[in-house]
PyMOL commands that place a pseudoatom at each C-alpha (Angstrom):
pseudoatom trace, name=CA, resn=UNK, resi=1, chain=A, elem=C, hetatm=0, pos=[28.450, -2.516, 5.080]
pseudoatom trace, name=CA, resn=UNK, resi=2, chain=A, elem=C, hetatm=0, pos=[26.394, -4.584, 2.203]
pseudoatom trace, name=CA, resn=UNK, resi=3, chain=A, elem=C, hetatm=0, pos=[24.687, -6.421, 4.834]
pseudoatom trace, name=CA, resn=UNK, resi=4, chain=A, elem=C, hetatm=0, pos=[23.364, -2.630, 6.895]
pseudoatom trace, name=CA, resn=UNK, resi=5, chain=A, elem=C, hetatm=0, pos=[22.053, -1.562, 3.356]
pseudoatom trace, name=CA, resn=UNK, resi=6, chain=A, elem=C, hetatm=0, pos=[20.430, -4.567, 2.930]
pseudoatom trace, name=CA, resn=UNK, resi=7, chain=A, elem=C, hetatm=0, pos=[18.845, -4.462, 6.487]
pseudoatom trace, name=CA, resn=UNK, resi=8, chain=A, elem=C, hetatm=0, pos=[17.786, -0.600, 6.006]
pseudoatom trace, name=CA, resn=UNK, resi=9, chain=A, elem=C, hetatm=0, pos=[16.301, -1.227, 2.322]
pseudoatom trace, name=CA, resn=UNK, resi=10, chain=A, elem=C, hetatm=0, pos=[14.004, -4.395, 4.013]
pseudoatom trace, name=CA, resn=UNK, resi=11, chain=A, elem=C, hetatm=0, pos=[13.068, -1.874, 7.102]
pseudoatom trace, name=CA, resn=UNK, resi=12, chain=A, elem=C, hetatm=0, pos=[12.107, 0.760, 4.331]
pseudoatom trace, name=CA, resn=UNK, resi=13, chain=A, elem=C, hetatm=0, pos=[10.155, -1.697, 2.773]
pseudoatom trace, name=CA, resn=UNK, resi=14, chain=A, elem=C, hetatm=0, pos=[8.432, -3.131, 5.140]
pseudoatom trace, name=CA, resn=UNK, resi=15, chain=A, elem=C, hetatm=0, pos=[7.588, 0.591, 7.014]
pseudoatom trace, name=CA, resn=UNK, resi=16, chain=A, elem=C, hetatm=0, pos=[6.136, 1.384, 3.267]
pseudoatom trace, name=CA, resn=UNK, resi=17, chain=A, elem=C, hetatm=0, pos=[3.889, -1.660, 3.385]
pseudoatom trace, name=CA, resn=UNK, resi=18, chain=A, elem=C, hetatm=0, pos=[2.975, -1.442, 6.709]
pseudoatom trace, name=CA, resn=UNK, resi=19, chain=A, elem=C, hetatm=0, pos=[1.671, 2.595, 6.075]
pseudoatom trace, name=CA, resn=UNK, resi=20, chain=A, elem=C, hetatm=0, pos=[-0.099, 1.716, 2.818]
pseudoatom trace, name=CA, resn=UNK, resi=21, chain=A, elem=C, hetatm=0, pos=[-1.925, -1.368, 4.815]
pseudoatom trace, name=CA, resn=UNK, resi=22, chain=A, elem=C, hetatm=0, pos=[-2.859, 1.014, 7.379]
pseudoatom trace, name=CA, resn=UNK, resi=23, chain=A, elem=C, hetatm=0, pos=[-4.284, 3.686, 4.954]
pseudoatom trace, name=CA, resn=UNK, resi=24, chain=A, elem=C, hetatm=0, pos=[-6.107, 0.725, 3.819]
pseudoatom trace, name=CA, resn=UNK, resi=25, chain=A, elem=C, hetatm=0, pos=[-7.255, 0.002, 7.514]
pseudoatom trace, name=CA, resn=UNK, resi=26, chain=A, elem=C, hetatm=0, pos=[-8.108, 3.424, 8.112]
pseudoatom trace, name=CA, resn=UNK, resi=27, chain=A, elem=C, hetatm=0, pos=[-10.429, 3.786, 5.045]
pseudoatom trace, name=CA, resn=UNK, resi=28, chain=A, elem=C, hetatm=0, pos=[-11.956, 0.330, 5.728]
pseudoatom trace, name=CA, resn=UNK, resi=29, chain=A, elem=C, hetatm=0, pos=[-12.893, 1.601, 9.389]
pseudoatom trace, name=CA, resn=UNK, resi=30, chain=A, elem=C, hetatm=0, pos=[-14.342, 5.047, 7.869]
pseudoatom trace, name=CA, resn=UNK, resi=31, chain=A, elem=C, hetatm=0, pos=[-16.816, 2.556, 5.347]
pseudoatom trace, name=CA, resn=UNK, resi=32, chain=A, elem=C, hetatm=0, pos=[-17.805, 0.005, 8.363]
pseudoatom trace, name=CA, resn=UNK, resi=33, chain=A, elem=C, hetatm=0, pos=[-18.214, 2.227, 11.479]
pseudoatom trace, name=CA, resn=UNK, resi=34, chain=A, elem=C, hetatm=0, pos=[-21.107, 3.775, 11.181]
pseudoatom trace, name=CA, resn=UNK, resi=35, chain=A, elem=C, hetatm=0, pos=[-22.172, 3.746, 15.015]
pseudoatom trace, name=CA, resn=UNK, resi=36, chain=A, elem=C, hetatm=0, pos=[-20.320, 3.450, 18.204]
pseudoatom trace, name=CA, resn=UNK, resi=37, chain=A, elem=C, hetatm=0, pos=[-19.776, -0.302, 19.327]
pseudoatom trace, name=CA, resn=UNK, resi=38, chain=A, elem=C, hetatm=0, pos=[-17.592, -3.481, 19.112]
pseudoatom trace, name=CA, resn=UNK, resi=39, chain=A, elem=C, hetatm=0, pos=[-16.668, -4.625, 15.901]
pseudoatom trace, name=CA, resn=UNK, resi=40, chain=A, elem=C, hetatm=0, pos=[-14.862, -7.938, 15.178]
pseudoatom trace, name=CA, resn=UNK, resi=41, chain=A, elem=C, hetatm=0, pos=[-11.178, -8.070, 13.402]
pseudoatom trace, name=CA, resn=UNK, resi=42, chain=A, elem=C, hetatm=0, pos=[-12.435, -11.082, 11.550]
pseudoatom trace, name=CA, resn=UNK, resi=43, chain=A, elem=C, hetatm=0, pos=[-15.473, -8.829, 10.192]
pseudoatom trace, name=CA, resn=UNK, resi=44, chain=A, elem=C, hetatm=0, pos=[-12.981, -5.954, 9.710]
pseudoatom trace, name=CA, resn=UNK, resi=45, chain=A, elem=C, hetatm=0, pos=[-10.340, -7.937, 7.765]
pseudoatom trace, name=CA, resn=UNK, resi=46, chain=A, elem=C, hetatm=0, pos=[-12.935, -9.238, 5.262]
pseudoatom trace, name=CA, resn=UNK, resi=47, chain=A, elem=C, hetatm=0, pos=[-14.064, -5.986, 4.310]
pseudoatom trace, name=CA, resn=UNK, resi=48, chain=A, elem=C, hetatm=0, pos=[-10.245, -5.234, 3.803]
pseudoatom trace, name=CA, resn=UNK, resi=49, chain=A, elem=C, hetatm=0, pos=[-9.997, -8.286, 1.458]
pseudoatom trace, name=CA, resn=UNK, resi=50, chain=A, elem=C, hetatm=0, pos=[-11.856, -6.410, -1.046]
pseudoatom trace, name=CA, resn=UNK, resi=51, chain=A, elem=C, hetatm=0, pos=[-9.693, -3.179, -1.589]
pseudoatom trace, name=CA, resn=UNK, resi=52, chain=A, elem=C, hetatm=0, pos=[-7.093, -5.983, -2.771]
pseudoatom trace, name=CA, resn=UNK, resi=53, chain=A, elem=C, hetatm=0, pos=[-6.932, -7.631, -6.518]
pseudoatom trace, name=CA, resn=UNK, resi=54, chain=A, elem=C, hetatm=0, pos=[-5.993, -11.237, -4.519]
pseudoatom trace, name=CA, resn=UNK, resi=55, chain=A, elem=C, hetatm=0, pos=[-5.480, -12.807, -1.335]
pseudoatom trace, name=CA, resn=UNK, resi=56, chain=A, elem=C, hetatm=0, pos=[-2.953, -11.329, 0.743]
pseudoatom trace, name=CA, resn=UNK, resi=57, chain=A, elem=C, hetatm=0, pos=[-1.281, -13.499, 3.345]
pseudoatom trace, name=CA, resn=UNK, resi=58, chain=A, elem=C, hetatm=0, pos=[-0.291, -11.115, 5.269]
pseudoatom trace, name=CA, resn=UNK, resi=59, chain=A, elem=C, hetatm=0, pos=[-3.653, -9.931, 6.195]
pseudoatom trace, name=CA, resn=UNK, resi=60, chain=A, elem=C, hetatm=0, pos=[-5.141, -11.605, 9.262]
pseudoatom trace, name=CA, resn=UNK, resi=61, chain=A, elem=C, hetatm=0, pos=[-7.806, -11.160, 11.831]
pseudoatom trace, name=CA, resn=UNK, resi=62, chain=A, elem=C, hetatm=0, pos=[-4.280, -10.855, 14.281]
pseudoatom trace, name=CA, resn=UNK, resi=63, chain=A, elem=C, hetatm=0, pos=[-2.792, -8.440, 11.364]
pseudoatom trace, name=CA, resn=UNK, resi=64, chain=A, elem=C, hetatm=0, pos=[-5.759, -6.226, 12.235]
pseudoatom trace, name=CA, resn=UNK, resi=65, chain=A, elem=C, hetatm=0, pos=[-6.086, -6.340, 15.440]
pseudoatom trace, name=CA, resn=UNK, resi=66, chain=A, elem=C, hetatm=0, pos=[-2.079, -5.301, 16.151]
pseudoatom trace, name=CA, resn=UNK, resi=67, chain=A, elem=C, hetatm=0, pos=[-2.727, -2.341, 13.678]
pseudoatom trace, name=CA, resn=UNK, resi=68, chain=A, elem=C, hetatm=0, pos=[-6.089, -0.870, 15.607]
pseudoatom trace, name=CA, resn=UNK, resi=69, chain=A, elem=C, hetatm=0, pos=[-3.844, -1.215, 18.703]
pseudoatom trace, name=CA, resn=UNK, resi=70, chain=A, elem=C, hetatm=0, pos=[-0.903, 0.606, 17.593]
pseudoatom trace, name=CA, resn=UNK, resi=71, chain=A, elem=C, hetatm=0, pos=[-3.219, 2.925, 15.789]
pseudoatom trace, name=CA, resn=UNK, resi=72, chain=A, elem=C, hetatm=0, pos=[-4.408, 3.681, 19.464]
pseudoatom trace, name=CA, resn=UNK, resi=73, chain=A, elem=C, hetatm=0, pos=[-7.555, 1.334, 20.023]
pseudoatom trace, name=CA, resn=UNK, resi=74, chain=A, elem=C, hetatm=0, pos=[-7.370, -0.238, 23.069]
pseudoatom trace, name=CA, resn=UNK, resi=75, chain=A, elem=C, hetatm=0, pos=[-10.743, -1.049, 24.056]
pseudoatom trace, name=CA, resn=UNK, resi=76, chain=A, elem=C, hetatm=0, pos=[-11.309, -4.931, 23.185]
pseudoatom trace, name=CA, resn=UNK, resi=77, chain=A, elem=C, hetatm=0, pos=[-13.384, -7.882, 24.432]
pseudoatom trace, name=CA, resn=UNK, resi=78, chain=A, elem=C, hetatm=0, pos=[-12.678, -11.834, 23.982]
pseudoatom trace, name=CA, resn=UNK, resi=79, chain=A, elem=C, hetatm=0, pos=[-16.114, -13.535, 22.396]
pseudoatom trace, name=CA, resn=UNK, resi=80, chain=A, elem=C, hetatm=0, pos=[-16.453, -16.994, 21.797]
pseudoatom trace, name=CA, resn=UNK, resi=81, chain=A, elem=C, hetatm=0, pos=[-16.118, -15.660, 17.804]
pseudoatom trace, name=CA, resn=UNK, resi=82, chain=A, elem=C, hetatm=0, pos=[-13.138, -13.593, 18.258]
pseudoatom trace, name=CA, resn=UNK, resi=83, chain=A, elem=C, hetatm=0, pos=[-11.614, -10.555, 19.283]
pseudoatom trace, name=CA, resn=UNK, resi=84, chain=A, elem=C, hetatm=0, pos=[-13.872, -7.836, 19.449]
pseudoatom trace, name=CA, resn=UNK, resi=85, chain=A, elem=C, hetatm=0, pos=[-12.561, -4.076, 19.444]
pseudoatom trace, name=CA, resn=UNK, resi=86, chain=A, elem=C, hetatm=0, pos=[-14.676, -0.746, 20.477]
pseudoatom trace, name=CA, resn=UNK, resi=87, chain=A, elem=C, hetatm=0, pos=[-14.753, 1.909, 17.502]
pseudoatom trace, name=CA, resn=UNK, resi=88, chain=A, elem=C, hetatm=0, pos=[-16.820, 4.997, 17.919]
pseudoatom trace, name=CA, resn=UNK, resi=89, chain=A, elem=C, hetatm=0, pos=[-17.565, 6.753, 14.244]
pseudoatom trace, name=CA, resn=UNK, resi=90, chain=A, elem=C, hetatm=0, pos=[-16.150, 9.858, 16.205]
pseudoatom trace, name=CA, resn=UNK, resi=91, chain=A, elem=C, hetatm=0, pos=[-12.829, 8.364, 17.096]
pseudoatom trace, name=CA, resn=UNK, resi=92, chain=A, elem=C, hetatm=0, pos=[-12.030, 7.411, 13.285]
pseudoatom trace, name=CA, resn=UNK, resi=93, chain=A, elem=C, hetatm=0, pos=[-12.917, 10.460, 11.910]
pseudoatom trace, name=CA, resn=UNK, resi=94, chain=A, elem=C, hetatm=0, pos=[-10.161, 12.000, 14.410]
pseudoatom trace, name=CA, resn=UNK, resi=95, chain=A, elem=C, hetatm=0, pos=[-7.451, 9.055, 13.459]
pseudoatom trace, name=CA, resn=UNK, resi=96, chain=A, elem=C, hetatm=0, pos=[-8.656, 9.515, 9.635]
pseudoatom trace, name=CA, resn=UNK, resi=97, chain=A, elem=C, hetatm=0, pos=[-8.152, 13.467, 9.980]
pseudoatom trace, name=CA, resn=UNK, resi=98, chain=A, elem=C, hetatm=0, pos=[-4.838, 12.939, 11.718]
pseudoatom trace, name=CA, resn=UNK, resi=99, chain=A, elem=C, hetatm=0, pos=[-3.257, 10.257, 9.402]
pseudoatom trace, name=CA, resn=UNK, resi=100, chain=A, elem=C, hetatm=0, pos=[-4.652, 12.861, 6.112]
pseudoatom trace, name=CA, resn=UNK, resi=101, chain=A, elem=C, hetatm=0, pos=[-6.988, 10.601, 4.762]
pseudoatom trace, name=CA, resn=UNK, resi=102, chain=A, elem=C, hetatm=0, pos=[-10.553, 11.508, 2.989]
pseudoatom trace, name=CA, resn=UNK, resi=103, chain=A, elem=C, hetatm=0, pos=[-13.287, 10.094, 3.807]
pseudoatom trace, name=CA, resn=UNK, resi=104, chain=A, elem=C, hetatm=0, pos=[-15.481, 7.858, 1.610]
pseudoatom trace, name=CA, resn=UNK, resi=105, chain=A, elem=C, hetatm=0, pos=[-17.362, 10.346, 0.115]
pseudoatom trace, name=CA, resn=UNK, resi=106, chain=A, elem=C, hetatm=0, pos=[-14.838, 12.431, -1.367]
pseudoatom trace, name=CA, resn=UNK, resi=107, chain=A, elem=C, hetatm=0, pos=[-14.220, 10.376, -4.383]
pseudoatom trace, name=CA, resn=UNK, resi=108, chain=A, elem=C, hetatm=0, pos=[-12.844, 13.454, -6.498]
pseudoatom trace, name=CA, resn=UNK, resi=109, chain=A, elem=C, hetatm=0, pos=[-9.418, 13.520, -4.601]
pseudoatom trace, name=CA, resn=UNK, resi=110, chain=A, elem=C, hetatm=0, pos=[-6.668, 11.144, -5.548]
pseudoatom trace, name=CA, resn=UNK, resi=111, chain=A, elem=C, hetatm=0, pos=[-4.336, 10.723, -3.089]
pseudoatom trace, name=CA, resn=UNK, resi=112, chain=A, elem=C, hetatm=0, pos=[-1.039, 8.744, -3.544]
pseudoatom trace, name=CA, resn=UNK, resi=113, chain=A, elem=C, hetatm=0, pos=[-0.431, 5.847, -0.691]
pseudoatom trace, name=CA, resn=UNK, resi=114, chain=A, elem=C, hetatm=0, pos=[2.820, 5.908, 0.796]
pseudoatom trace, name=CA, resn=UNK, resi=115, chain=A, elem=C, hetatm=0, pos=[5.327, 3.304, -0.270]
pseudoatom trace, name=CA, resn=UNK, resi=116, chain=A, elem=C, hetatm=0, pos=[4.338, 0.663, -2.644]
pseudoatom trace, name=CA, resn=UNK, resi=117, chain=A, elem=C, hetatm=0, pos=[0.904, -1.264, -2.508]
pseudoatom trace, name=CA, resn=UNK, resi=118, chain=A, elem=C, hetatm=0, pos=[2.376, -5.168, -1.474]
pseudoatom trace, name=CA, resn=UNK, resi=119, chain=A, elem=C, hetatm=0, pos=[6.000, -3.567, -1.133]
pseudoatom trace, name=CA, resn=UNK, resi=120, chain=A, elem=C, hetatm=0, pos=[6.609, -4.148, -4.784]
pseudoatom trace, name=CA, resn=UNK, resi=121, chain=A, elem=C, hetatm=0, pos=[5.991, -2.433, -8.169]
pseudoatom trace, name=CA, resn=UNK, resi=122, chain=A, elem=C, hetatm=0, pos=[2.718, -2.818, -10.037]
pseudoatom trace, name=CA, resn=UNK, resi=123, chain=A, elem=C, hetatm=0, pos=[1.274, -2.353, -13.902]
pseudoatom trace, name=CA, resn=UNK, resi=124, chain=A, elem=C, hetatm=0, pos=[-0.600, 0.722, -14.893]
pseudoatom trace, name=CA, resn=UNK, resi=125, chain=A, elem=C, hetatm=0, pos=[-3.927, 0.075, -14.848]
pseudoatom trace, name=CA, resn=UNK, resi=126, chain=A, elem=C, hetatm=0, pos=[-4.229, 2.062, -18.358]
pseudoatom trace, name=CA, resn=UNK, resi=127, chain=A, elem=C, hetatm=0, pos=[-1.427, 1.638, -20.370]
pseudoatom trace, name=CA, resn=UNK, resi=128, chain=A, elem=C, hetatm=0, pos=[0.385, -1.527, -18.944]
pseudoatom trace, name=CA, resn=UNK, resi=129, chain=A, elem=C, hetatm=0, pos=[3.708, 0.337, -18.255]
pseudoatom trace, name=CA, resn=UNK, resi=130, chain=A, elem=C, hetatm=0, pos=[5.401, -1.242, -14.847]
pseudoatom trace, name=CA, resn=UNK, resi=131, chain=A, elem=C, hetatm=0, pos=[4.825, 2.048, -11.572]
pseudoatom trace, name=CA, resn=UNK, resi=132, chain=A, elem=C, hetatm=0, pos=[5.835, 1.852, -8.443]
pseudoatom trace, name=CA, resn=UNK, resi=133, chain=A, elem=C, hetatm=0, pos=[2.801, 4.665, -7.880]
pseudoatom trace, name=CA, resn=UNK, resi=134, chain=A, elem=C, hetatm=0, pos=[-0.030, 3.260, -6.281]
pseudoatom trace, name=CA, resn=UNK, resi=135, chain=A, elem=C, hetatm=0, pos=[-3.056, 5.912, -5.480]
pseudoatom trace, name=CA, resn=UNK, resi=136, chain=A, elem=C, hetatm=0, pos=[-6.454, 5.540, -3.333]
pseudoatom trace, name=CA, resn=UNK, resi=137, chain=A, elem=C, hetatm=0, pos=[-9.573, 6.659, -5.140]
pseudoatom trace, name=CA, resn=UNK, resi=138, chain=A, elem=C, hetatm=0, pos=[-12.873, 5.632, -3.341]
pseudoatom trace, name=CA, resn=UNK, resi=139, chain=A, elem=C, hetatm=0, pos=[-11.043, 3.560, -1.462]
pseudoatom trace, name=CA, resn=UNK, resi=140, chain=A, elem=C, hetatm=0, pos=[-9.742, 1.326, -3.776]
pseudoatom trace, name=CA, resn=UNK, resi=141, chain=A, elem=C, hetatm=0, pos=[-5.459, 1.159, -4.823]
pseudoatom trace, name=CA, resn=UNK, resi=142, chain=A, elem=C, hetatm=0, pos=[-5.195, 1.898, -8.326]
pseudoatom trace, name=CA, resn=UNK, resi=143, chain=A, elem=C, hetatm=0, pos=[-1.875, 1.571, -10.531]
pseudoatom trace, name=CA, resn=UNK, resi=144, chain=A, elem=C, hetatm=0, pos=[-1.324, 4.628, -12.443]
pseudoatom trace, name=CA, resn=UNK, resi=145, chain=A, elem=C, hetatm=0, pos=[2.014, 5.847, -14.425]
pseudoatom trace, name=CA, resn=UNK, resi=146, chain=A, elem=C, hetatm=0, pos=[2.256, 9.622, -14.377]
pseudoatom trace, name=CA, resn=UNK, resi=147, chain=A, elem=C, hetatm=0, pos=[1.431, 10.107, -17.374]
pseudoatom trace, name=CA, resn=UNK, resi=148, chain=A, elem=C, hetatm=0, pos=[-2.072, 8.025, -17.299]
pseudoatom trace, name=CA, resn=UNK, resi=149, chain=A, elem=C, hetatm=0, pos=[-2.504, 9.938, -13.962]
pseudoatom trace, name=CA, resn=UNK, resi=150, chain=A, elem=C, hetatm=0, pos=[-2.559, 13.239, -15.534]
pseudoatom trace, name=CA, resn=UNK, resi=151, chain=A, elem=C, hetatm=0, pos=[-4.735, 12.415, -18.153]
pseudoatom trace, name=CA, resn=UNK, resi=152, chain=A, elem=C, hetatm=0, pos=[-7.083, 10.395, -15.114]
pseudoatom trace, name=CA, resn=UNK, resi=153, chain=A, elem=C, hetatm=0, pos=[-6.884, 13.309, -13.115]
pseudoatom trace, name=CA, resn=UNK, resi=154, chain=A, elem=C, hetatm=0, pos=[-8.997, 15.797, -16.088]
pseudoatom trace, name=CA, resn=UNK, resi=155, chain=A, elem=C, hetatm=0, pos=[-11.987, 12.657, -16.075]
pseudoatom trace, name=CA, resn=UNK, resi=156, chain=A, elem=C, hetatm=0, pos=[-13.125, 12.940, -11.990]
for i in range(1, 156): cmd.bond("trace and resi %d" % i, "trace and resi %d" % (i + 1))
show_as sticks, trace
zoom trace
């Protein structure tokens, strides 16, 4: 029995970080594509890189390239530089609208990202005091306690 809660509480955790990287995906795509065309995973994961504080190991040109497909890109080319996938500005607008996420430009909405950022807890960026709340804002995570995060909330 000990070893099936241990099993479901990994599965949780990894479904949480797997959602939170692929808000992170979908917010990346919303900055890069700006016209229709193929786009590299290598190019795609770099811009990724910098939502994060460090290097995450996890993240990989392969990493990306799995999400877009389960995400439902499937048009891709091999290049002598990589995999290359088709995005269309239209087509992650739609996944962006049907996953609930704001675009760029709508910087005055905070909007918590599911699970935990990295599957673990994190420090309040204001106060210090150990979350497990991690929030998008511009497209970058932020730590926030609820109590910082009402008094954040009043400054946008």
């Amino acid at each position: 029995m000990l070893a099936l809660a241990k099993r479901n509480a990994e599965a949780r955790r990894i479904e949480n970080m797997t959602e939170a990287a692929e808000y992170v995906l979908v917010q990346t795509l919303l900055k890069l594509v700006a016209d229709s065309g193929y786009y590299h995973t290598r190019e795609i994961r770099e811009e990724m890189e910098k939502m994060f504080d460090r290097e995450e190991k996890w993240l990989t040109s392969e990493w990306v390239g799995r999400a877009l497909k389960r995400l439902g890109f499937q048009n891709k080319r091999r290049v002598g530089s990589g995999i290359q996938y088709f995005l269309t500005r239209e087509s992650v607008e739609d996944l962006a609208a049907r996953l609930g996420i704001e675009p760029e430009g709508a910087e005055h909405k905070i909007t918590i990202a599911e699970g935990k950022k990295r599957g673990r807890e994190g420090t309040c960026e204001v106060c210090g005091v150990e979350t497990n709340k991690c929030y998008v804002r511009g497209g970058r995570l932020v730590w926030l306690c609820d109590r910082c995060l009402a008094d954040w909330e009043g400054n946008l």
